[in-house]
Backbone atoms as SQL, in Angstrom:
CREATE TABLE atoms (id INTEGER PRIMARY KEY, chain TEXT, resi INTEGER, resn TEXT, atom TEXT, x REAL, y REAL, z REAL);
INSERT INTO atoms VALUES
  (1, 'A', 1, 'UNK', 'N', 1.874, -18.898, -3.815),
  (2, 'A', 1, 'UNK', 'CA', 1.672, -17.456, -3.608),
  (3, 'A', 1, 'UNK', 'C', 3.009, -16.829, -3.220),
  (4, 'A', 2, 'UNK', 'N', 3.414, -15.466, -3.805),
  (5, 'A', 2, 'UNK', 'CA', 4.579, -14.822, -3.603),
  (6, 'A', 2, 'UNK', 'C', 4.312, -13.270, -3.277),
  (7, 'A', 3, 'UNK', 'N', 4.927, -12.768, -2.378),
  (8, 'A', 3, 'UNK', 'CA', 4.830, -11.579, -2.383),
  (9, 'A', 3, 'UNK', 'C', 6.387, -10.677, -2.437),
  (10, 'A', 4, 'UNK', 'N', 6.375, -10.290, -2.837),
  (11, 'A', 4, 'UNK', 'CA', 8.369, -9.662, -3.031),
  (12, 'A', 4, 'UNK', 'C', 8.451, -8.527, -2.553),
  (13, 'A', 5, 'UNK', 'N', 8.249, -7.778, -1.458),
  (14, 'A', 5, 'UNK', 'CA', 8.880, -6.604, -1.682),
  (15, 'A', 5, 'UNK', 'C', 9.984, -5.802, -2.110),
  (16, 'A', 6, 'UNK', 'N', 9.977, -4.694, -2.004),
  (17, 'A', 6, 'UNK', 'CA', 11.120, -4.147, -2.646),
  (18, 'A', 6, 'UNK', 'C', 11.411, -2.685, -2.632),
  (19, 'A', 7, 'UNK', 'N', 12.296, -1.561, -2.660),
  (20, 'A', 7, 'UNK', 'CA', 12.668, -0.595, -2.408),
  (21, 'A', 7, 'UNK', 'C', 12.735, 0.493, -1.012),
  (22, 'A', 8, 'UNK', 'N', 13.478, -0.636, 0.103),
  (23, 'A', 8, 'UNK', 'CA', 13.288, 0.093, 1.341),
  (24, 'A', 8, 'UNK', 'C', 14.836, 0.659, 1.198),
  (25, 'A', 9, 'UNK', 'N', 15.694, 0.676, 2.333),
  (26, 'A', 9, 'UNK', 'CA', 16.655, 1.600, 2.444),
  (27, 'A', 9, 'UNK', 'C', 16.918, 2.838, 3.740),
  (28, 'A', 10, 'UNK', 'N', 17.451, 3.309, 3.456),
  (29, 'A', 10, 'UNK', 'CA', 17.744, 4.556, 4.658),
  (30, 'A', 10, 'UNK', 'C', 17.591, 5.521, 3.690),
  (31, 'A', 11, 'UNK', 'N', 16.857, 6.558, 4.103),
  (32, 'A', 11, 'UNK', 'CA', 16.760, 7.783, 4.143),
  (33, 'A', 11, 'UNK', 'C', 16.443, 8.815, 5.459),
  (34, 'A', 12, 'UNK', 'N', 16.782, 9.976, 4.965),
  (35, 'A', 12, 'UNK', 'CA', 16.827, 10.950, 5.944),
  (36, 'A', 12, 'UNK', 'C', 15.745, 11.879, 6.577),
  (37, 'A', 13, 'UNK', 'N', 15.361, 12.456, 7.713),
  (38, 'A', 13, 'UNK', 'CA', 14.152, 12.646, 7.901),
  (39, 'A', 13, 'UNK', 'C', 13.780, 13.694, 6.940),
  (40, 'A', 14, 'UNK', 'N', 12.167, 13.530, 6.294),
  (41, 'A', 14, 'UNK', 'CA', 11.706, 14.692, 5.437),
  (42, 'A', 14, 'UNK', 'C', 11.856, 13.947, 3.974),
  (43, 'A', 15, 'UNK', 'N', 12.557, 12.967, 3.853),
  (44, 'A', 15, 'UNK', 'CA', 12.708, 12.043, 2.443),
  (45, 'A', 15, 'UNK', 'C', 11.486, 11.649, 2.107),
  (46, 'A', 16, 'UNK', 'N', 11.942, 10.670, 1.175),
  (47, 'A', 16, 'UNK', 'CA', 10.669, 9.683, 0.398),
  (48, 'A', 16, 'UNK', 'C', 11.119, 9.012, 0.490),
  (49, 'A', 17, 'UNK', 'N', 10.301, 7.500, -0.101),
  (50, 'A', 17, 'UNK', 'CA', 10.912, 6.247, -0.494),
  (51, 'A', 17, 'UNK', 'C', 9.427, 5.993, -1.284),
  (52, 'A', 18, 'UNK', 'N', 9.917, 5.090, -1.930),
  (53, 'A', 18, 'UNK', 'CA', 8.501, 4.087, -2.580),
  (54, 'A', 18, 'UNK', 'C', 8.748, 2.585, -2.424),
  (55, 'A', 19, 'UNK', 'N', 7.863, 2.282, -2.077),
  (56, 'A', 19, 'UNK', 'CA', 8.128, 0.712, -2.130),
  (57, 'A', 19, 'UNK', 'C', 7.121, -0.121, -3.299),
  (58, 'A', 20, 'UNK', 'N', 7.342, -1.698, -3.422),
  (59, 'A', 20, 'UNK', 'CA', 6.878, -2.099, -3.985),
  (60, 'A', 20, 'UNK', 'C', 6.395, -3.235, -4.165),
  (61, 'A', 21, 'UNK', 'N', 5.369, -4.279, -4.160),
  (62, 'A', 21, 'UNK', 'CA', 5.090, -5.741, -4.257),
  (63, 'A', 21, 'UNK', 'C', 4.529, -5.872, -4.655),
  (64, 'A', 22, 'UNK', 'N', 5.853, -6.832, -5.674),
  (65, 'A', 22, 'UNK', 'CA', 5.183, -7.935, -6.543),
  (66, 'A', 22, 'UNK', 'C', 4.833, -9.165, -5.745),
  (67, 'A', 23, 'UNK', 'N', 3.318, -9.578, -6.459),
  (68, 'A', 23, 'UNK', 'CA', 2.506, -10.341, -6.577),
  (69, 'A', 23, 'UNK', 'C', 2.548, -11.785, -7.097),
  (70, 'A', 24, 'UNK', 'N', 2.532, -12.462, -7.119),
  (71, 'A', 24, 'UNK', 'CA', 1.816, -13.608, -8.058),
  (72, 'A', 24, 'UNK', 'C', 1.603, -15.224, -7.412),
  (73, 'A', 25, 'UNK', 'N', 0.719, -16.162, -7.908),
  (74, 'A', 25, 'UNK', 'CA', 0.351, -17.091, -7.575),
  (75, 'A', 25, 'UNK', 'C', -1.448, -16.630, -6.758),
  (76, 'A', 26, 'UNK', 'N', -1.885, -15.861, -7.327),
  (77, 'A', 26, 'UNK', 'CA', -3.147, -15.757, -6.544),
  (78, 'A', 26, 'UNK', 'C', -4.227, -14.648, -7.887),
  (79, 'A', 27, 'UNK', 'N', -5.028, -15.037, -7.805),
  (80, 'A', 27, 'UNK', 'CA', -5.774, -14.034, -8.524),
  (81, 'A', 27, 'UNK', 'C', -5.807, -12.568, -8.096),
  (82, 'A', 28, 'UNK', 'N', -4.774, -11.620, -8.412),
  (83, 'A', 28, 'UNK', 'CA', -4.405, -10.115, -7.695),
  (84, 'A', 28, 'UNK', 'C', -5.633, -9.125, -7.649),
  (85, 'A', 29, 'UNK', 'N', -6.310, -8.966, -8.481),
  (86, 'A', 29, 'UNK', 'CA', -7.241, -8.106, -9.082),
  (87, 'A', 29, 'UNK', 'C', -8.376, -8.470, -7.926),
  (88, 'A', 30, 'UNK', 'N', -8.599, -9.127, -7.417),
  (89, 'A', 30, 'UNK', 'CA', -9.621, -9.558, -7.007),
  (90, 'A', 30, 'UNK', 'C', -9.485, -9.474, -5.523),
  (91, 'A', 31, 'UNK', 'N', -8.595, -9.302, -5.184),
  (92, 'A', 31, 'UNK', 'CA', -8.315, -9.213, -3.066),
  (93, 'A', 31, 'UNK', 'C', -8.029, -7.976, -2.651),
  (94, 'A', 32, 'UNK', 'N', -7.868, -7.573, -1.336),
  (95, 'A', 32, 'UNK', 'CA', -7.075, -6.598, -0.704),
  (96, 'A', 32, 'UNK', 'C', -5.799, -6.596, -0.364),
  (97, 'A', 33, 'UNK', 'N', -5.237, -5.383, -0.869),
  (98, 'A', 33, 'UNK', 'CA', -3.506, -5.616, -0.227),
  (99, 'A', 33, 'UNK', 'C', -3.520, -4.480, 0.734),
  (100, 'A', 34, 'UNK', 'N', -2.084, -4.860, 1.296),
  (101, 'A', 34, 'UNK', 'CA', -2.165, -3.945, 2.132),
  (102, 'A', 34, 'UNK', 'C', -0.335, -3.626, 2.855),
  (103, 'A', 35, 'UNK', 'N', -0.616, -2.825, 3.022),
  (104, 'A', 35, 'UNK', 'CA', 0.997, -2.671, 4.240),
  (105, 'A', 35, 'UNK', 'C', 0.856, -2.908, 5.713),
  (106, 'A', 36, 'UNK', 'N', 1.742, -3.442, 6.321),
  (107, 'A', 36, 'UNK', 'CA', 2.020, -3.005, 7.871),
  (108, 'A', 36, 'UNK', 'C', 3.007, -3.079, 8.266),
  (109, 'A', 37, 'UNK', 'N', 3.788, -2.437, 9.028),
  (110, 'A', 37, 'UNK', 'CA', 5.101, -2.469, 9.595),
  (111, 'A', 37, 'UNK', 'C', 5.200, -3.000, 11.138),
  (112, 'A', 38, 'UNK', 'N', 6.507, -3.332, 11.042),
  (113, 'A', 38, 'UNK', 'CA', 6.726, -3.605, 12.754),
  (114, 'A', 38, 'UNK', 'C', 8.415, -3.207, 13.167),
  (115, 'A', 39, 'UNK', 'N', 7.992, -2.868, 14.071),
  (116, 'A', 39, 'UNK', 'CA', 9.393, -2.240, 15.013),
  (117, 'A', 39, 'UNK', 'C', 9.843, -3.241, 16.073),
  (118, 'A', 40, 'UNK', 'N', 11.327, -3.654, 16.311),
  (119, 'A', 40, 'UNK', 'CA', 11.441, -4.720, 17.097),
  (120, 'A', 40, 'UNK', 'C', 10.924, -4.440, 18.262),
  (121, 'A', 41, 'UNK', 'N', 10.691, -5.556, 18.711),
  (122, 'A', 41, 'UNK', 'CA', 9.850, -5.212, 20.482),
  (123, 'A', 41, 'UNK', 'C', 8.563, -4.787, 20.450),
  (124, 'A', 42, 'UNK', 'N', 8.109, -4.552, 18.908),
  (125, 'A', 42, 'UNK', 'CA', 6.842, -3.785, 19.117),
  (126, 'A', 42, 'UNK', 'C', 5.776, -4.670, 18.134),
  (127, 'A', 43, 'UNK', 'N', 4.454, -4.117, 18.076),
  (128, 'A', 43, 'UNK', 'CA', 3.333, -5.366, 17.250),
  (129, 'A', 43, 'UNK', 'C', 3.356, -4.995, 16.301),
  (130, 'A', 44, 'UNK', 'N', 2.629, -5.363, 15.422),
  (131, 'A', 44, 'UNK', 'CA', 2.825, -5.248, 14.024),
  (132, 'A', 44, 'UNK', 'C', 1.344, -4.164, 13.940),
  (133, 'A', 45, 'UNK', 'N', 1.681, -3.093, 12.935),
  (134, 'A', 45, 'UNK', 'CA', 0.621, -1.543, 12.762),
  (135, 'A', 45, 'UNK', 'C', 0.400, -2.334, 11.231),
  (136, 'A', 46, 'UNK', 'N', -1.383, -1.798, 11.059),
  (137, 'A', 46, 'UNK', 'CA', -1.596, -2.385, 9.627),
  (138, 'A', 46, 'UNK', 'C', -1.435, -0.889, 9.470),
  (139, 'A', 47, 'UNK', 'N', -0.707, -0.204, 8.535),
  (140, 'A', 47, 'UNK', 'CA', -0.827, 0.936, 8.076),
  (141, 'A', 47, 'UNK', 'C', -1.613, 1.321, 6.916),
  (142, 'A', 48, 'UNK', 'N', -1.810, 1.098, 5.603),
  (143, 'A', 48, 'UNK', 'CA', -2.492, 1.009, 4.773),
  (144, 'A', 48, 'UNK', 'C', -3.208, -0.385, 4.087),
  (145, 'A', 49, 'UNK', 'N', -4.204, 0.429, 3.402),
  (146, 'A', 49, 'UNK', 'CA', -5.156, -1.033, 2.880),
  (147, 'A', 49, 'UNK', 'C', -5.218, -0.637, 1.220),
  (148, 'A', 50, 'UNK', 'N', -5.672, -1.319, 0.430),
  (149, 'A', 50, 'UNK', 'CA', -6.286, -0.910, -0.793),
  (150, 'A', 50, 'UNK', 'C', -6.962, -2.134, -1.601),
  (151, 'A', 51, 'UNK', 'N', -8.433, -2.189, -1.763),
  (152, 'A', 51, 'UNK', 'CA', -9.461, -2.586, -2.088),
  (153, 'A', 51, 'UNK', 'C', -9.413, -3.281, -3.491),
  (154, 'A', 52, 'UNK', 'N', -10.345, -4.472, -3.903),
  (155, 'A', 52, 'UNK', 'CA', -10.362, -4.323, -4.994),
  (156, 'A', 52, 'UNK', 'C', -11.101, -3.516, -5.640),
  (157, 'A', 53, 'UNK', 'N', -12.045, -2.517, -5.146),
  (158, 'A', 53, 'UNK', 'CA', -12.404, -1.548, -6.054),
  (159, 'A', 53, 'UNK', 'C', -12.350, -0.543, -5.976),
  (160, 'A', 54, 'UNK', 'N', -10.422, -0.278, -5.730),
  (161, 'A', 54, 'UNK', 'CA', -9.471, 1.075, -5.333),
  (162, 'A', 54, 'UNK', 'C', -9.760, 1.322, -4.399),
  (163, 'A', 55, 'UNK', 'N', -10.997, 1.409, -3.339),
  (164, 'A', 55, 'UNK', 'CA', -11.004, 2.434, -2.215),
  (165, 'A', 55, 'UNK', 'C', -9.835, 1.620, -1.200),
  (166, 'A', 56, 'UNK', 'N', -9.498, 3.118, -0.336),
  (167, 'A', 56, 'UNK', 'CA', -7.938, 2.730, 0.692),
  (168, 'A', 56, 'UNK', 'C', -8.579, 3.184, 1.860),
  (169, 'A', 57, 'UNK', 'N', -7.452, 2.455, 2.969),
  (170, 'A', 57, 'UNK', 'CA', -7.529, 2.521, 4.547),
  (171, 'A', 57, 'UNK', 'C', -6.122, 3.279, 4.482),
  (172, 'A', 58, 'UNK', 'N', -6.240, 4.198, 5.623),
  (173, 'A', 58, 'UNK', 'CA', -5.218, 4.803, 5.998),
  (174, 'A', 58, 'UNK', 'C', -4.771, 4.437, 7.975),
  (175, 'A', 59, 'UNK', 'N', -3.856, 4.098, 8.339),
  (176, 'A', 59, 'UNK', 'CA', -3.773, 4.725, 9.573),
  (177, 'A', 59, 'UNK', 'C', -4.122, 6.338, 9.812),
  (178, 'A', 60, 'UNK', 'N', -4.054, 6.897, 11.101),
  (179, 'A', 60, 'UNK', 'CA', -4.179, 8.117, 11.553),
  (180, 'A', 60, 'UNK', 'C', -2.580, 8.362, 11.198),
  (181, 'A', 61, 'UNK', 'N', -1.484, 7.340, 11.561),
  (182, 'A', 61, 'UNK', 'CA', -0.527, 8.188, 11.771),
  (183, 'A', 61, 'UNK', 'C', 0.488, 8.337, 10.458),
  (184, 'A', 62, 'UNK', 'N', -0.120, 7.907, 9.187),
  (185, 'A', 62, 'UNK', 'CA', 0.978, 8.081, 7.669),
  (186, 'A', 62, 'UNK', 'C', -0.427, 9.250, 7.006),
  (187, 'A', 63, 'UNK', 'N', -1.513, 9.014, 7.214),
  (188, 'A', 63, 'UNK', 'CA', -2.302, 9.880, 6.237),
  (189, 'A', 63, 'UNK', 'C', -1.603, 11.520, 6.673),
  (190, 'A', 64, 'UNK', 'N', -2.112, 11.727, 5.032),
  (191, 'A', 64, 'UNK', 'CA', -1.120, 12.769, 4.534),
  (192, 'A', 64, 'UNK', 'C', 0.434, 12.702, 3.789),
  (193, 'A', 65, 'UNK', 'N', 1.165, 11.578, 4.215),
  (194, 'A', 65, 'UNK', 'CA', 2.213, 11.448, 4.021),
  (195, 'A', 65, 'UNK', 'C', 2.630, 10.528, 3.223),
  (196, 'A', 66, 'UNK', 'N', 1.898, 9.217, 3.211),
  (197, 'A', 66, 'UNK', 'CA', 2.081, 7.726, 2.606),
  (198, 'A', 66, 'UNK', 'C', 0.572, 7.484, 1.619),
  (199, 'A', 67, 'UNK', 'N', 1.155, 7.115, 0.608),
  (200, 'A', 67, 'UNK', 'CA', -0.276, 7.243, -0.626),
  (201, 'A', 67, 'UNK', 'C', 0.222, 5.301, -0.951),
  (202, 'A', 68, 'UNK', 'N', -0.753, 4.470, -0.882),
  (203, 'A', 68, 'UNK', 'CA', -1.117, 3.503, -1.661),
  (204, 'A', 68, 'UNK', 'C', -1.665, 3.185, -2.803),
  (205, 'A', 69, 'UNK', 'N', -1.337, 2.531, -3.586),
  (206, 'A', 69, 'UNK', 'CA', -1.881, 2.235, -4.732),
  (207, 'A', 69, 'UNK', 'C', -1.906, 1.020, -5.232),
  (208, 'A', 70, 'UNK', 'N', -2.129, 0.527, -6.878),
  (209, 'A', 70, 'UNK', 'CA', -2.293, -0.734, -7.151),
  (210, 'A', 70, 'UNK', 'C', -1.773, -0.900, -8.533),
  (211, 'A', 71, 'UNK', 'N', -1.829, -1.555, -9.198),
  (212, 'A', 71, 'UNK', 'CA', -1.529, -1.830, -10.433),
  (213, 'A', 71, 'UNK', 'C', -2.081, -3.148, -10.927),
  (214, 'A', 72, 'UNK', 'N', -3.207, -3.333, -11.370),
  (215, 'A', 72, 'UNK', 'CA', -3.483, -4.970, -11.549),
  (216, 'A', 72, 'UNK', 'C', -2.660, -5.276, -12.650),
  (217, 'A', 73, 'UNK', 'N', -2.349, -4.498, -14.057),
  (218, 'A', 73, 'UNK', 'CA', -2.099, -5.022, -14.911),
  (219, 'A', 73, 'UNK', 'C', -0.683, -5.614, -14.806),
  (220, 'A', 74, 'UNK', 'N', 0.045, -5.241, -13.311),
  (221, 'A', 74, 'UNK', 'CA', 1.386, -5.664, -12.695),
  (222, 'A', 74, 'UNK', 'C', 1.439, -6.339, -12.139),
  (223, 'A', 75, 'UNK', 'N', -0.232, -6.890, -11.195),
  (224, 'A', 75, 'UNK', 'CA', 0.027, -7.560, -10.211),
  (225, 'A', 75, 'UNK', 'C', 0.967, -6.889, -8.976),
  (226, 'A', 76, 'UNK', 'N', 0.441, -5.662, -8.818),
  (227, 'A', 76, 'UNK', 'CA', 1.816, -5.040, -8.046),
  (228, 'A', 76, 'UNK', 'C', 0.780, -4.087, -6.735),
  (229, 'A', 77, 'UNK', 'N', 1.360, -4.048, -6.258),
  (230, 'A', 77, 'UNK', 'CA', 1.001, -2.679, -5.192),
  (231, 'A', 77, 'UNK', 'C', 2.497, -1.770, -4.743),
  (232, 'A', 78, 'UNK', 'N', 2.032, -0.463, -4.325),
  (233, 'A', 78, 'UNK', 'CA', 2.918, 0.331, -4.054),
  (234, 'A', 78, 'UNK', 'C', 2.504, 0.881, -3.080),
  (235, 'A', 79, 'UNK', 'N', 3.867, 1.337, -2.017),
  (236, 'A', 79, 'UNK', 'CA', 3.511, 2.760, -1.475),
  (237, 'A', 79, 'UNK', 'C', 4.501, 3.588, -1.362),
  (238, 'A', 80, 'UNK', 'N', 3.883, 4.994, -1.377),
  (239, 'A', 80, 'UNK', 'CA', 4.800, 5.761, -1.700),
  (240, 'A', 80, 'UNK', 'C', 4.606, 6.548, -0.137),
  (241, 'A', 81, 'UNK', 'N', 5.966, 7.383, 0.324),
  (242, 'A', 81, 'UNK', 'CA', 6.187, 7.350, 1.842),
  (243, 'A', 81, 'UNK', 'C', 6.442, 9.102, 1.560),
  (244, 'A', 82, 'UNK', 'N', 6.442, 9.885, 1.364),
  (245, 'A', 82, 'UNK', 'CA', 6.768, 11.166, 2.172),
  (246, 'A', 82, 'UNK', 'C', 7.218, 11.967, 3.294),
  (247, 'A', 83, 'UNK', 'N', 7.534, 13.001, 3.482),
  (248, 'A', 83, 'UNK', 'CA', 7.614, 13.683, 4.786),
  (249, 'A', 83, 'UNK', 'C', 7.553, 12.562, 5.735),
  (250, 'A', 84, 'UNK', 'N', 9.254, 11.550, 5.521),
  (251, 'A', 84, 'UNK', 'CA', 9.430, 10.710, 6.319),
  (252, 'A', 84, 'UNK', 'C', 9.819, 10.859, 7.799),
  (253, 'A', 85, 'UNK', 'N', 9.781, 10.333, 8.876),
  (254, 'A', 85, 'UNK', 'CA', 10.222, 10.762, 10.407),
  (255, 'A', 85, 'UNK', 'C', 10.511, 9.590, 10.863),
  (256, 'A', 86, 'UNK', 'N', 11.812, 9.826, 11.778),
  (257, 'A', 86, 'UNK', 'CA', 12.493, 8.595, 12.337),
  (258, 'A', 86, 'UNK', 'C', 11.293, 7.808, 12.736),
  (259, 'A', 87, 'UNK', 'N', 10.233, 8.188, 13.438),
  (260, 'A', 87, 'UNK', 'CA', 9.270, 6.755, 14.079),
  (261, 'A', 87, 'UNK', 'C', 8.731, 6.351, 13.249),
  (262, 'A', 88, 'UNK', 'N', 9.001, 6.214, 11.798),
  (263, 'A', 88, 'UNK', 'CA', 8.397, 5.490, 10.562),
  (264, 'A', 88, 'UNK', 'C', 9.640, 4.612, 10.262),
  (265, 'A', 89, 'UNK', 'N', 10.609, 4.420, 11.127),
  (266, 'A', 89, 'UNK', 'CA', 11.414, 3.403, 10.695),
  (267, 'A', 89, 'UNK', 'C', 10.970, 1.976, 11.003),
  (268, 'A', 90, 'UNK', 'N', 10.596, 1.106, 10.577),
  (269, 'A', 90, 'UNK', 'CA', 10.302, -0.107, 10.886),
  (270, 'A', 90, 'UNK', 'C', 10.893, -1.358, 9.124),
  (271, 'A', 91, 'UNK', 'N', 10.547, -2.420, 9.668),
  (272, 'A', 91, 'UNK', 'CA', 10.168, -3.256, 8.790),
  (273, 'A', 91, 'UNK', 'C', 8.924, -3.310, 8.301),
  (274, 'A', 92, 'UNK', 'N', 8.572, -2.955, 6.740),
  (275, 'A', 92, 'UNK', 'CA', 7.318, -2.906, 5.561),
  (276, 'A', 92, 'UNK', 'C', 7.083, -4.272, 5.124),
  (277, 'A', 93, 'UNK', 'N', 5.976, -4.892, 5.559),
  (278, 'A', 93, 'UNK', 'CA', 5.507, -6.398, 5.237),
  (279, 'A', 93, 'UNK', 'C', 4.032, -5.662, 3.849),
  (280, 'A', 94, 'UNK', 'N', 4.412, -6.004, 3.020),
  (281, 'A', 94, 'UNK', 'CA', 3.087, -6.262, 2.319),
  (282, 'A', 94, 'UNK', 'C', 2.688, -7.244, 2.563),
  (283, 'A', 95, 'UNK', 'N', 1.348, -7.662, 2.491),
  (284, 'A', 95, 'UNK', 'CA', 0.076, -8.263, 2.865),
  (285, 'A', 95, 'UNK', 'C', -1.124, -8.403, 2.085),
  (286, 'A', 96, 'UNK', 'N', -1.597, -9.984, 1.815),
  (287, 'A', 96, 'UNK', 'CA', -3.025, -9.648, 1.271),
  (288, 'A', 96, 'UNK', 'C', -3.716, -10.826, 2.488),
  (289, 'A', 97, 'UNK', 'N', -5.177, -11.406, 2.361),
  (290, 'A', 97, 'UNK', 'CA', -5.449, -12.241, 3.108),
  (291, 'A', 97, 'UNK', 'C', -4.789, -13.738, 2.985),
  (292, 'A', 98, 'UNK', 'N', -4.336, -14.251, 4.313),
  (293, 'A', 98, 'UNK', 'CA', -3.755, -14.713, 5.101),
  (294, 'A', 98, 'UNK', 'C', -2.126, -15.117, 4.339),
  (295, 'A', 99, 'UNK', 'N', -1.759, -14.161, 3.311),
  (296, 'A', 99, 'UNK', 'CA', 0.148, -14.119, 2.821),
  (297, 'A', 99, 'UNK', 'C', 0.754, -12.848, 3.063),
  (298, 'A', 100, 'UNK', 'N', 1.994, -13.377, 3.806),
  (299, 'A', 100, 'UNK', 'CA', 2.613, -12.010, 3.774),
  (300, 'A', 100, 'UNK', 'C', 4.083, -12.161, 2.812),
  (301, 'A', 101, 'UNK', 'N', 4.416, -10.666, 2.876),
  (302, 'A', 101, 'UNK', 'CA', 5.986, -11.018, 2.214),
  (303, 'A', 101, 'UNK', 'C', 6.748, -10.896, 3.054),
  (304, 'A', 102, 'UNK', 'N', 8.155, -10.857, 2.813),
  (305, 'A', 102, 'UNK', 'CA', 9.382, -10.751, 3.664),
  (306, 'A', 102, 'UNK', 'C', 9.580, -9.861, 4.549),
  (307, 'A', 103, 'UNK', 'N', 9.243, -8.996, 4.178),
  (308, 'A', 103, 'UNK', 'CA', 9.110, -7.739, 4.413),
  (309, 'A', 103, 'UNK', 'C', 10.644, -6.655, 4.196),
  (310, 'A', 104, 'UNK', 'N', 10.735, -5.334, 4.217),
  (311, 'A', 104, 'UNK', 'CA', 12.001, -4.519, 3.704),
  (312, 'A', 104, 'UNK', 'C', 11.952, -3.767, 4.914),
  (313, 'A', 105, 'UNK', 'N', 13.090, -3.230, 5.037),
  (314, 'A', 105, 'UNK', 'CA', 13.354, -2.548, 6.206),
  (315, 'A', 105, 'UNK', 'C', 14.061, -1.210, 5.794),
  (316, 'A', 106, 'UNK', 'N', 13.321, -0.156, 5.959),
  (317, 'A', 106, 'UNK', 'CA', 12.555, 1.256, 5.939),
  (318, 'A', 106, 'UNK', 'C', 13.598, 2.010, 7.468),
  (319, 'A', 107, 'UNK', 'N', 14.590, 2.557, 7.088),
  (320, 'A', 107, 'UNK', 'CA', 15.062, 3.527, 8.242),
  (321, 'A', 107, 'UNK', 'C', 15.418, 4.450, 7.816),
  (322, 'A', 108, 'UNK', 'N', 14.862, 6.042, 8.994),
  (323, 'A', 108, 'UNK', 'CA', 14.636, 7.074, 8.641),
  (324, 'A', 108, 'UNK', 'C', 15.542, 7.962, 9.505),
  (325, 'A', 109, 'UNK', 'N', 16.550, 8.346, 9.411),
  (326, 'A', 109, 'UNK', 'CA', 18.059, 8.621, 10.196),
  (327, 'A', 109, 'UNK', 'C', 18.945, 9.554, 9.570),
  (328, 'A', 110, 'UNK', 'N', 19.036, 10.839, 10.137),
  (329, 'A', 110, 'UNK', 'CA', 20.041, 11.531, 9.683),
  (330, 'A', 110, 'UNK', 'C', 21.656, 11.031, 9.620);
């Protein structure tokens, strides 16, 4: 099982970013993925979820701002980040049940 993320970076407050993970070694179509971040010193926030039959979990504190999605025919999940703010800087672990990825590190800094 692999999970890759991919497209974190610095941006500035009020930016975007999208991120991205690839998948493979597991039947994709068929589980939940998901995001969560963590800030050093701090626990790990599941921030978004997404289903295998599309429906999503949001935290309280990205809804509105951060949209999840999927792609089976990619094996991929995404999220896309909006109306970014420094306390959304953390490290982005994608996640399905019990694999995570590396995770990318997401800072939001004028």
């Amino acid at each position: 099982v692999q999970l890759v993320e991919s497209g974190g970076g610095l941006v500035q407050p009020g930016g975007s970013l999208r991120l991205s993970c690839a998948a493979s070694g597991f039947a994709f179509s068929s589980v939940p993925m998901g995001w969560a971040r963590q800030v050093p010193g701090e626990g790990l926030e599941w921030v978004l979820g997404i289903y295998s039959d599309g429906s999503t979990y949001y935290a309280e504190s990205v809804k509105g701002r951060f949209t999840i999605s999927r792609d089976n025919a990619k094996n991929t999940v995404y999220l896309q980040m909006n109306s970014l703010k420094p306390e959304d800087t953390a490290v982005y672990y994608c996640a399905t049940i019990d694999y995570w990825g590396q995770g990318t590190q997401v800072t939001v800094s004028s």
